[in-house]
C-alpha positions as CSV (number, residue, x, y, z in Angstrom):
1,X,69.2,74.6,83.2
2,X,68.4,73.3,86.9
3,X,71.6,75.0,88.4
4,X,69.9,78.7,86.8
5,X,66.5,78.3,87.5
6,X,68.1,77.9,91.2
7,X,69.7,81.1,90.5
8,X,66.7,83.0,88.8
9,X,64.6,82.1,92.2
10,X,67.0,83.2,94.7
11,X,67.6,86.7,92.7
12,X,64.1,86.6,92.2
13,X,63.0,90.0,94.7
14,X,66.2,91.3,93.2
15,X,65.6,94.0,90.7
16,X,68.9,94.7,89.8
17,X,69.0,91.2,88.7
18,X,69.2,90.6,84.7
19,X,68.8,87.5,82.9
20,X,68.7,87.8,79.1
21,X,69.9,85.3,76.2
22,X,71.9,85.9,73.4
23,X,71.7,83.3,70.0
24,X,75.0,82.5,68.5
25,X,73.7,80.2,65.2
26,X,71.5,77.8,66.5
27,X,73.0,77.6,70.1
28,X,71.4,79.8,72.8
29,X,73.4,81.4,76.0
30,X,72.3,82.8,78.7
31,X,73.6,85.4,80.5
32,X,73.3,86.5,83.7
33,X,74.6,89.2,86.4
34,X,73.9,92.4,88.6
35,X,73.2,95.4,86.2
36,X,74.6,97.1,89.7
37,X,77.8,96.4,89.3
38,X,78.3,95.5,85.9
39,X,78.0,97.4,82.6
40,X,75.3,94.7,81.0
41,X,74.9,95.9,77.4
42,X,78.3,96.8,77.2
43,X,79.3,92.9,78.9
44,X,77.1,91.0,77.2
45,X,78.2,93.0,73.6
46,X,82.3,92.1,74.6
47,X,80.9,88.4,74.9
48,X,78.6,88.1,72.0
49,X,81.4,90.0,69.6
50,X,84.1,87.4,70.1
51,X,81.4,84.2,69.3
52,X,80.0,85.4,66.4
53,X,83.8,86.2,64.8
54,X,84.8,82.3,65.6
55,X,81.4,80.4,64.1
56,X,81.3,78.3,63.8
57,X,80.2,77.8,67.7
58,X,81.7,75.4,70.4
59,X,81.3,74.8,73.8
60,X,85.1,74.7,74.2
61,X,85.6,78.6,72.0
62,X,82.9,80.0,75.1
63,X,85.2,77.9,78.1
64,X,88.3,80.0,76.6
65,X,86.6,83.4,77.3
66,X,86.1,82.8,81.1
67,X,86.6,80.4,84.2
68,X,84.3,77.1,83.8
69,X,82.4,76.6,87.1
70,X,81.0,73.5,89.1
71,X,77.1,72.8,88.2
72,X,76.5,74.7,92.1
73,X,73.9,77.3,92.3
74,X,75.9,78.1,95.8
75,X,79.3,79.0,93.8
76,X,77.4,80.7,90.8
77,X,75.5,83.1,93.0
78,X,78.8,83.9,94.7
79,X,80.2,84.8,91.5
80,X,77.3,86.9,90.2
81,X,77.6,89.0,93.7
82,X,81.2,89.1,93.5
83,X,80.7,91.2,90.1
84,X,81.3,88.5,87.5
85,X,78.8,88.0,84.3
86,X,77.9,84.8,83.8
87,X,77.4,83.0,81.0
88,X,75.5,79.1,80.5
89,X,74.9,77.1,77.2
90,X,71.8,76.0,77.6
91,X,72.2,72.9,75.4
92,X,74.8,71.2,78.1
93,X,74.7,73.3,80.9
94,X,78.3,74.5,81.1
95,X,78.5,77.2,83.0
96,X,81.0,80.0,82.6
97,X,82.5,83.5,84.8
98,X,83.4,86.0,82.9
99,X,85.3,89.4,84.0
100,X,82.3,92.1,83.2
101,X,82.6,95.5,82.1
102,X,82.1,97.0,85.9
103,X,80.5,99.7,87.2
104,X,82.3,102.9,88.2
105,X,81.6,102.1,92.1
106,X,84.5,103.7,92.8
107,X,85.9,107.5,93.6
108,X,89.2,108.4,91.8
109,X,91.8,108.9,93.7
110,X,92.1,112.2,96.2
111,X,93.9,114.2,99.1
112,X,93.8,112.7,102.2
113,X,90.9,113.8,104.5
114,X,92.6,113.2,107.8
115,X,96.1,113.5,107.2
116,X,98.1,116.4,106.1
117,X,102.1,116.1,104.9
118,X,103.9,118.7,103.4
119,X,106.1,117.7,100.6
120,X,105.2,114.3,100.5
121,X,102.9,112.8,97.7
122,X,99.0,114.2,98.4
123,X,97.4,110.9,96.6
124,X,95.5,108.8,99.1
125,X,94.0,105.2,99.3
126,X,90.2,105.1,99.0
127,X,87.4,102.0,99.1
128,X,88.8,100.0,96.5
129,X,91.3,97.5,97.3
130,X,92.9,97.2,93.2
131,X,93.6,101.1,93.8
132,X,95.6,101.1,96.9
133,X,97.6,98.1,95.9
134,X,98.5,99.8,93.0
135,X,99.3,103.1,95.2
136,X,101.7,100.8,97.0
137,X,103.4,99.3,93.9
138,X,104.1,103.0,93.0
139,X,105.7,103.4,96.3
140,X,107.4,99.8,97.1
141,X,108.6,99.3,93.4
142,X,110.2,95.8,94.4
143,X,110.0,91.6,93.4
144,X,110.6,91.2,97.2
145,X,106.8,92.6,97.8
146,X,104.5,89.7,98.4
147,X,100.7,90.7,98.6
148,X,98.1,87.7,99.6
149,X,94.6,87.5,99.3
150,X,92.3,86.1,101.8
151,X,88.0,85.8,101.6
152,X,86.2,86.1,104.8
153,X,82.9,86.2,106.2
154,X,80.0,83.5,106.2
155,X,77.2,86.0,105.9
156,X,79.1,88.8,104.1
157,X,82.1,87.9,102.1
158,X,84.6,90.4,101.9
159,X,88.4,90.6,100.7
160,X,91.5,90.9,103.1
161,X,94.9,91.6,101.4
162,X,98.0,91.1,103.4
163,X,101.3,93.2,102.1
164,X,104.6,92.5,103.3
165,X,108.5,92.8,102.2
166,X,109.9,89.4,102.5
167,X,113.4,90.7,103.0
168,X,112.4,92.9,106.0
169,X,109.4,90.6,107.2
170,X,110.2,88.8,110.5
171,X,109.0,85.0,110.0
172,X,107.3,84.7,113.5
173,X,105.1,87.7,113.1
174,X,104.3,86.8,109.5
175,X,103.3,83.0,110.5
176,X,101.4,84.5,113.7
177,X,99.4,86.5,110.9
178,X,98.7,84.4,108.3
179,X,97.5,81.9,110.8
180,X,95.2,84.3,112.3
181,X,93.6,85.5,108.8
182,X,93.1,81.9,107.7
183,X,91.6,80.8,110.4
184,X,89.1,83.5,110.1
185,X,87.4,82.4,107.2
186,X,84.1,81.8,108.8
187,X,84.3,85.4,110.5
188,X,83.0,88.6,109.2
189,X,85.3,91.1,108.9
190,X,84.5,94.2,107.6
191,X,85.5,96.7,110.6
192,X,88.9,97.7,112.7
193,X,86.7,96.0,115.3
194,X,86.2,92.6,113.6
195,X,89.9,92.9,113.0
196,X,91.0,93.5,116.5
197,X,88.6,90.4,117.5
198,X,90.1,87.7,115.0
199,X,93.4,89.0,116.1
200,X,92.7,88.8,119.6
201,X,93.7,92.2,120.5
202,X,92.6,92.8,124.0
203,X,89.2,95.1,124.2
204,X,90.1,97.0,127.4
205,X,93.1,98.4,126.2
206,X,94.3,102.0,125.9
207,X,96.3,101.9,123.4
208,X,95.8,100.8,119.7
209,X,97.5,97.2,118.4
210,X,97.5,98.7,114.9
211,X,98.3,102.1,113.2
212,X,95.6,103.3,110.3
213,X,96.6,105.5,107.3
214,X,95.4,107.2,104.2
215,X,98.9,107.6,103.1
216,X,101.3,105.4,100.7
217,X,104.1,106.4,102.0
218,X,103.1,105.8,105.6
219,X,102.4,102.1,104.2
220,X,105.6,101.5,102.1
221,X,108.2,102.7,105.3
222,X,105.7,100.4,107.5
223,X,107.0,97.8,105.3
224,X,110.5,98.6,104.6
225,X,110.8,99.0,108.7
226,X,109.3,94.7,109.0
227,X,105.8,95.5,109.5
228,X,102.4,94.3,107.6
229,X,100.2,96.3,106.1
230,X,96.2,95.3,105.9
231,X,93.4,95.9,103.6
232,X,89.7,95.6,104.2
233,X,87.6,95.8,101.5
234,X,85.7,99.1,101.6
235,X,87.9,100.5,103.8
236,X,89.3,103.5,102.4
237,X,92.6,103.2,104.5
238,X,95.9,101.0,104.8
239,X,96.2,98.9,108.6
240,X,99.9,99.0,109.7
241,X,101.0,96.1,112.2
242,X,102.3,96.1,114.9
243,X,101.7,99.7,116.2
244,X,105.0,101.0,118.0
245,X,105.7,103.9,120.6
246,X,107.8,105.7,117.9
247,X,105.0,105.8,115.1
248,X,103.3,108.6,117.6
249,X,105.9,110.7,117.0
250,X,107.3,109.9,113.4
251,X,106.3,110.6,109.7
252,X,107.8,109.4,106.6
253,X,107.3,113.3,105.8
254,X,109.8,113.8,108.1
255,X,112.5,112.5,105.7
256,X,111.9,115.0,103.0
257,X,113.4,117.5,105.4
258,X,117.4,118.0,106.5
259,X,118.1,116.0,109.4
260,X,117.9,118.9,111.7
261,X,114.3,120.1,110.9
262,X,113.7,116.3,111.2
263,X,114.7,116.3,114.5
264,X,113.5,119.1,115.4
265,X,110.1,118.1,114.5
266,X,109.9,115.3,116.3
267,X,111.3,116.4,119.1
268,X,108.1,118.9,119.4
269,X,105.8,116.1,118.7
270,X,106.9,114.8,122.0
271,X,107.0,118.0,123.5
272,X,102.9,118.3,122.5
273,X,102.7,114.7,124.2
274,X,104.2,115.6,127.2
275,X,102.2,119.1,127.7
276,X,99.4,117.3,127.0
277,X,99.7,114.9,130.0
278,X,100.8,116.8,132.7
279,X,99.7,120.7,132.1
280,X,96.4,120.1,133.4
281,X,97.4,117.8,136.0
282,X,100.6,120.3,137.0
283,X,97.8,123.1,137.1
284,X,95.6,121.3,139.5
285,X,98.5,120.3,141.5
286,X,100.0,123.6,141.8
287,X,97.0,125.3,142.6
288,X,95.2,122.7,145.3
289,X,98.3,121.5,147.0
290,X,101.7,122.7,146.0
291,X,101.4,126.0,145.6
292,X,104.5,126.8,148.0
293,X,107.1,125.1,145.0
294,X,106.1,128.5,142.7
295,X,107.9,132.1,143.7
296,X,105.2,134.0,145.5
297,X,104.8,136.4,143.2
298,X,103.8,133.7,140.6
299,X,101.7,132.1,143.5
300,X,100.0,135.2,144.4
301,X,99.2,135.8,140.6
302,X,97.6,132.8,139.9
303,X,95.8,133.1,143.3
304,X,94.2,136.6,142.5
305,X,93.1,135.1,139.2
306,X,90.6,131.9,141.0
307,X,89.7,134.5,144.0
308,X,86.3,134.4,142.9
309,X,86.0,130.7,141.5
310,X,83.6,129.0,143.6
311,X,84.9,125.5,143.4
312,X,88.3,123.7,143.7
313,X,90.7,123.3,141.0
314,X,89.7,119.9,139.6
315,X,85.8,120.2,139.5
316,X,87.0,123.6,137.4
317,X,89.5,121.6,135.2
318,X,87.4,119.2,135.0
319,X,84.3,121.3,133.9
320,X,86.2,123.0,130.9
321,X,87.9,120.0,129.5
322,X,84.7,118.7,129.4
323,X,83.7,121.7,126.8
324,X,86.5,121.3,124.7
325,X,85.9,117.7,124.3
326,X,82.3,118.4,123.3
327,X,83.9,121.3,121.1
328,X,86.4,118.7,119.4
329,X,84.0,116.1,118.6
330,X,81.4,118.7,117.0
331,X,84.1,119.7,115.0
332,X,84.2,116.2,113.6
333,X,80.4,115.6,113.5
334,X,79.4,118.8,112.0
335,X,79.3,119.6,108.5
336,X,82.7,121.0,106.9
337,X,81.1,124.0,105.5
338,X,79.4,125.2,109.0
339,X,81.7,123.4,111.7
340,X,85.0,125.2,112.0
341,X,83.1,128.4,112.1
342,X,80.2,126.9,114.7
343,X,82.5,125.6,116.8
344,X,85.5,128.7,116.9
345,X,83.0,131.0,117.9
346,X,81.3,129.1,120.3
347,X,84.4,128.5,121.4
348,X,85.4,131.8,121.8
349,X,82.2,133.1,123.4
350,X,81.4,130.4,125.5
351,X,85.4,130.7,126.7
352,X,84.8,134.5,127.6
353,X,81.7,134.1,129.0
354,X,82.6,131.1,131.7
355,X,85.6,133.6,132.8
356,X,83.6,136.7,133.1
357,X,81.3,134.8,135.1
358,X,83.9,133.7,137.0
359,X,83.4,129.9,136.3
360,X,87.2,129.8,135.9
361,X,90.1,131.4,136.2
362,X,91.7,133.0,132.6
363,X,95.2,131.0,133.8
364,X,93.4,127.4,133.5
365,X,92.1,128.8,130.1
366,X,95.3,129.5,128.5
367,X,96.6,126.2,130.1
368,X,93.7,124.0,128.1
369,X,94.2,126.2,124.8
370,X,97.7,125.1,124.8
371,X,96.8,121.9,125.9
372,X,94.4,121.1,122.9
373,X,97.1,122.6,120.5
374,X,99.9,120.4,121.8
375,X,97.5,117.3,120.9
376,X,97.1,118.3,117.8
377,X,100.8,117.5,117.2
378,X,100.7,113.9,117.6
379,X,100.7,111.3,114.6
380,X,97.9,109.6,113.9
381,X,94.3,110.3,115.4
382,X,93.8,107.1,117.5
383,X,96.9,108.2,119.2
384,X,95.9,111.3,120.0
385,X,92.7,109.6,121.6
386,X,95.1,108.0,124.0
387,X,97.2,111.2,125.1
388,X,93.3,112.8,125.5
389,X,92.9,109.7,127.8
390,X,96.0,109.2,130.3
391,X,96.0,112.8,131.0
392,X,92.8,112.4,133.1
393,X,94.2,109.8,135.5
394,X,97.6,112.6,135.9
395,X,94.8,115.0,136.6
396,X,93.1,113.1,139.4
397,X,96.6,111.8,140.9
398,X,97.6,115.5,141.0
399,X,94.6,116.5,142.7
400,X,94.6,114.0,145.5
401,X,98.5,114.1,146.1
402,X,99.8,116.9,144.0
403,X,103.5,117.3,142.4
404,X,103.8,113.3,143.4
405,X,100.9,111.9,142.4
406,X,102.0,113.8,139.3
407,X,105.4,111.7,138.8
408,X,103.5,108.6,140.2
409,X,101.1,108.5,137.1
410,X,104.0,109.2,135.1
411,X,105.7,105.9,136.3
412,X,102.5,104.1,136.2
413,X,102.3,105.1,132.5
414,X,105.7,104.2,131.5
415,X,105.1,100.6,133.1
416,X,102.0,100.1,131.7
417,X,103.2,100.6,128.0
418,X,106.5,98.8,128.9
419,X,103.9,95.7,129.6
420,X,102.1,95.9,126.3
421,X,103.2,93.3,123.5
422,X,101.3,93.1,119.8
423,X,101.9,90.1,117.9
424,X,104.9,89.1,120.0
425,X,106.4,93.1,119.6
426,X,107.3,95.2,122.3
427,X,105.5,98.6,122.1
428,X,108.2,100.9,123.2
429,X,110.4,99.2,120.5
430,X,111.8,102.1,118.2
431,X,111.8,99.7,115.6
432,X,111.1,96.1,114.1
433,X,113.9,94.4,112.7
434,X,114.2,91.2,111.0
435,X,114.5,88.4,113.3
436,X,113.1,90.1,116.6
């Protein structure tokens, strides 16, 4: 009883802590666990049922119900916080783990909160990582997918599970990620961050190494198309690697559509993209330096409109894609039931008021309302974040050199994600196929 009374002292400020014994005949057996996460009465009752059908009692009839486990307080309190109940015959110490009735810790499955498709399924994973495995069996109904478990964390433990097709896998990237997950074993990793650093991603970069999903069938064409997909425990969302150029702009929604609505589709998704970068900066460059490339009619339209704006044309840009960033992120951080409404109609005030006062001009208005929409249209939020980004640095090129500082930034964006790699990948690769 040495290896318990270990046990009962380090639970011991632990109220959710239960210790009770149960008498089979003459033998006694205690049982232990979280009443947290598992059903207790309802445990210990599955266990006690079983013993008293099969009296007379042996040690070797209570081994058969569970996993035996080393005489090591160490691995039995990792098993009681893992959710197991455990069970130890007091008259030789053998100590058993035993799969518990659990606690309902878990919400059922539901829409997607930050994704929307239209005739693709609506179920979405959630925190528990049994669920969205079995999401992805529903989806990737095949012997061919190979799903591996991996513990990590020396404070916290916490589950990784690594999904991938072994007929569309490329072997390089798979060894470069296995390698990287088992030698993390000692690291905690229970956020994209954690991930990024055991992976090595590199921390200044603009644009995201992975792609993150609620979706199944975002996760099962990840893997039909070579890539990985990740779950962390108590993350309620699937980790595609490696992220590609084309996942910005493609949906497995798309497919449920005829070809030419497909197409269609994406070709506005990289329409949005491209207004998104250069409107603002066009704007500004137009209006500070270029002005003589518009007809003068146009010219002398958009002058009229900023003849009382007090300040140039980026300090006014500037100013009001400030507001609709603080506008955006309130619409995120506000409740759902108050912030759509809070935020359109300060919006829409705030918007009329800045032009009557003739803050800005009702042109460079319209621009940024279209602007915002356009961003809308990209897949995946953290790729919107970097559209958001690179359309500052077109903004201040145009302003200091106009129309060519414009196409400048557009060449130093193109080289910049020709330069970036993940895993060995090429991020302007359409696709990953096996063996590249």
């Amino acid at each position: 009883m040495f290896t318990l009374d270990a046990v009962k002292v380090h639970f011991s400020t632990n109220p959710d802590f239960v210790l009770s014994r149960i008498h089979i005949g003459d033998e006694v057996i205690s049982v232990t666990g979280l009443k947290s996460l598992i059903n207790f009465p309802q445990s210990v009752h599955l266990l006690r049922e079983p013993l008293l059908a099969l009296e007379p009692f042996t040690v070797q009839k209570l081994v058969e119900m569970g996993q035996e486990l080393p005489a090591s307080s160490d691995r039995i309190i990792d098993e009681i916080l893992n959710g197991m109940l455990i069970a130890v015959h007091d008259a030789t110490d053998v100590c058993i783990s035993i799969i518990p009735v659990p606690q309902s810790l878990s919400r059922s499955i539901s829409n997607p909160l930050t994704e929307n498709n239209v005739r693709g399924s609506s179920s979405a994973f959630n925190e528990d990582i049994d669920t969205n495995l079995g999401l992805l069996r529903k989806h990737v109904n095949s012997s061919e997918l190979q799903i591996n478990h991996y513990s990590c964390g020396s404070m916290t433990k916490n589950t990784v599970t690594l999904c991938f097709l072994n007929q569309s896998i490329d072997p390089n990237l798979l060894h470069s990620i296995t390698q990287l997950l088992e030698s993390g074993a000692n690291s905690d990793l229970s956020t994209l961050k954690d991930l990024s650093k055991l992976f090595k991603f590199p921390l200044l970069t603009l644009v995201s190494s992975y792609l993150v999903s609620e979706l199944p069938q975002t996760a099962s064409r990840a893997l039909k198309d070579g890539k990985v997909v990740i779950f962390i425990e108590r993350l309620p969302f699937a980790i595609i690697l490696p992220s590609l150029i084309s996942d910005m702009f493609m949906t497995e929604d798309d497919l449920n559509h005829p070809m030419i609505y497909s197409v269609l589709l994406r070709s506005l998704r990289v329409i949005g993209a491209l207004m998104t970068l250069m409107a603002p900066g066009l704007y500004v460059a137009i209006v500070s330096v270029n002005p003589d490339v518009l007809r003068f009619e146009l010219a002398h339209t958009i002058a009229i409109s900023r003849l009382d704006v007090p300040y140039p044309a980026i300090i006014e840009a500037l100013l009001l894609l400030l507001i609709l960033e603080l506008i955006m992120e309130a619409i995120i951080r506000l409740p759902s039931s108050i912030g759509p409404t809070v935020t359109m109609v300060g919006g829409i005030v705030l918007g009329e008021a800045v032009v009557q006062a003739k803050l800005v001009s009702s042109l460079l208005i319209i621009v940024l309302a279209a602007v915002t929409i356009a961003n809308a249209t990209v897949v995946g939020f953290q790729n919107s974040y970097l559209i958001r980004l690179l359309k500052y640095l077109l903004l201040f090129l145009s302003a200091l050199f106009g129309v060519t500082g414009l196409l400048a930034g557009i060449v130093i964006i193109c080289a910049y994600l020709s330069s970036l790699t993940t895993l060995g990948v090429p991020y302007l690769q359409l696709k990953q196929p096996k063996g590249e």
